[in-house]
C-alpha positions in Angstrom: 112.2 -72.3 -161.5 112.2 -71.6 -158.1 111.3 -74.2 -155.5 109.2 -73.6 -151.6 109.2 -75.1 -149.1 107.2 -74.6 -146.0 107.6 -75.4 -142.5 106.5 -74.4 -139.2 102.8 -76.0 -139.4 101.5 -78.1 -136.5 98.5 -78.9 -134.1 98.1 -75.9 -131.3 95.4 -75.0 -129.0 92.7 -72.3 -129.6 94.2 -68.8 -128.8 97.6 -69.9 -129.5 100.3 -68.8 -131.9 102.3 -70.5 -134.8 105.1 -68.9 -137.3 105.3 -70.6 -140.4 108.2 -70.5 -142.7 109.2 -70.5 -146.3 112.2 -71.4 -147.8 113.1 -70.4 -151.3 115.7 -72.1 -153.8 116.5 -69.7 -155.7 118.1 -66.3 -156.3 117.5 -63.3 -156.3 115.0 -64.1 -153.9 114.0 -60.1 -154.2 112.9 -60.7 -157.7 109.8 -62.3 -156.5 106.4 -61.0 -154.8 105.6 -63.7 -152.1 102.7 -64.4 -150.2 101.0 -67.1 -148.2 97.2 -68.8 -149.1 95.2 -71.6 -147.4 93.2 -74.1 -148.1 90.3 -75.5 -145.4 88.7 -78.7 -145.8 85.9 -78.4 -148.6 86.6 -74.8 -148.7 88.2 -72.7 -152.0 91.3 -71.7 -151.4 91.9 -68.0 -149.9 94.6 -65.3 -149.5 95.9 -64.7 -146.6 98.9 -62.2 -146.9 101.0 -60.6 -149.7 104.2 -58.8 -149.3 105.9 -57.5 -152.6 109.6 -57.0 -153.9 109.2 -53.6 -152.2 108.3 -54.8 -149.0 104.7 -54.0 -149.4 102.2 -56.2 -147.4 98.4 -56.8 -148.4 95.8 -58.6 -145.9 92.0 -59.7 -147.0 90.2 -57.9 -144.7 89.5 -61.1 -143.3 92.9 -61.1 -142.5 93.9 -57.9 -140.4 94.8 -58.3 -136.8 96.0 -61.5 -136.3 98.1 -62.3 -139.2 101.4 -60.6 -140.0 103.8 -61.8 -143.0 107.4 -60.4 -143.4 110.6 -61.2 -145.5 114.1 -62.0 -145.3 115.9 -61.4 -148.3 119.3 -62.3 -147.2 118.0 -65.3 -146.2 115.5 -66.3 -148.9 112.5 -66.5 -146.5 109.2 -65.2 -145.9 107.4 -65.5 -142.8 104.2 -65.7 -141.6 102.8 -65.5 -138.2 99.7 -66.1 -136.8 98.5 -65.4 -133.7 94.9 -66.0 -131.4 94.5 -68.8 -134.0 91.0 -69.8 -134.2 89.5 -73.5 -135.3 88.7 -71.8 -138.4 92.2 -71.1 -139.3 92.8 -75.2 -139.8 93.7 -75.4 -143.0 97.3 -76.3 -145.1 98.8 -73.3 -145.7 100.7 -72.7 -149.2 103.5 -70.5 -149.8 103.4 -68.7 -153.3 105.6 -66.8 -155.6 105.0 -64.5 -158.6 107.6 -63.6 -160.6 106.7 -60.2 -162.5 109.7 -60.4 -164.9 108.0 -63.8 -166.5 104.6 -63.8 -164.9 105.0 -67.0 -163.3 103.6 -68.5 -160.3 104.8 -70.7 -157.8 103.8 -73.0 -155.0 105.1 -74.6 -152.2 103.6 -78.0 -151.4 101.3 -77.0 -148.4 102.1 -77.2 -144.2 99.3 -78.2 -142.4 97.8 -75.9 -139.3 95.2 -77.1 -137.0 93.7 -75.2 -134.3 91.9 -77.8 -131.9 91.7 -78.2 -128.1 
């Protein structure tokens, strides 16, 4: 079972950037579709990015322009950054796996993101 952490989450000003970062346990990390969802207060949670095994990257519509997510297979990682962050984008961010082999799913425990002047 593989295990994710996330870090990189934090308080920043409207207009600002953040890159968060996820940390998988276990290998091969390239045996696992990744992607990144959050979760605003009293809101469902969404999608935000995808990126397959193959490198393949998926936005929501919702999505496009400001967010960009990215891997690092040698170094068991996927990325996300986010720039011109609005108030709207406060929210704890989750990084997931799906393992296609076993059709699990995985979650990391959540960094929090808030976008406030």
């Amino acid at each position: 079972q593989v295990q994710l952490v996330e870090s990189g989450g934090g308080l920043v000003q409207p207009g600002g950037s953040l890159r968060l970062s996820c940390a998988a346990s276990k290998a091969p990390f390239n045996a696992y579709d990744m992607g990144w969802y959050r979760r605003a207060p009293g809101k469902e949670r969404e999608l935000v990015a995808l990126i397959t095994r193959a490198g393949t990257v998926n936005y929501p519509e919702s999505m496009k322009g400001r967010f960009t997510i990215s891997r690092d297979n040698a170094k068991n990682a996927v990325l996300l950054q986010m720039n011109a962050l609005k108030p709207e984008d406060t929210a704890v961010y989750y990084c997931y796996a799906y393992e296609a082999i076993t059709r699990n799913q995985f979650w990391g425990q959540g960094t929090q993101v808030t976008v406030s002047s």
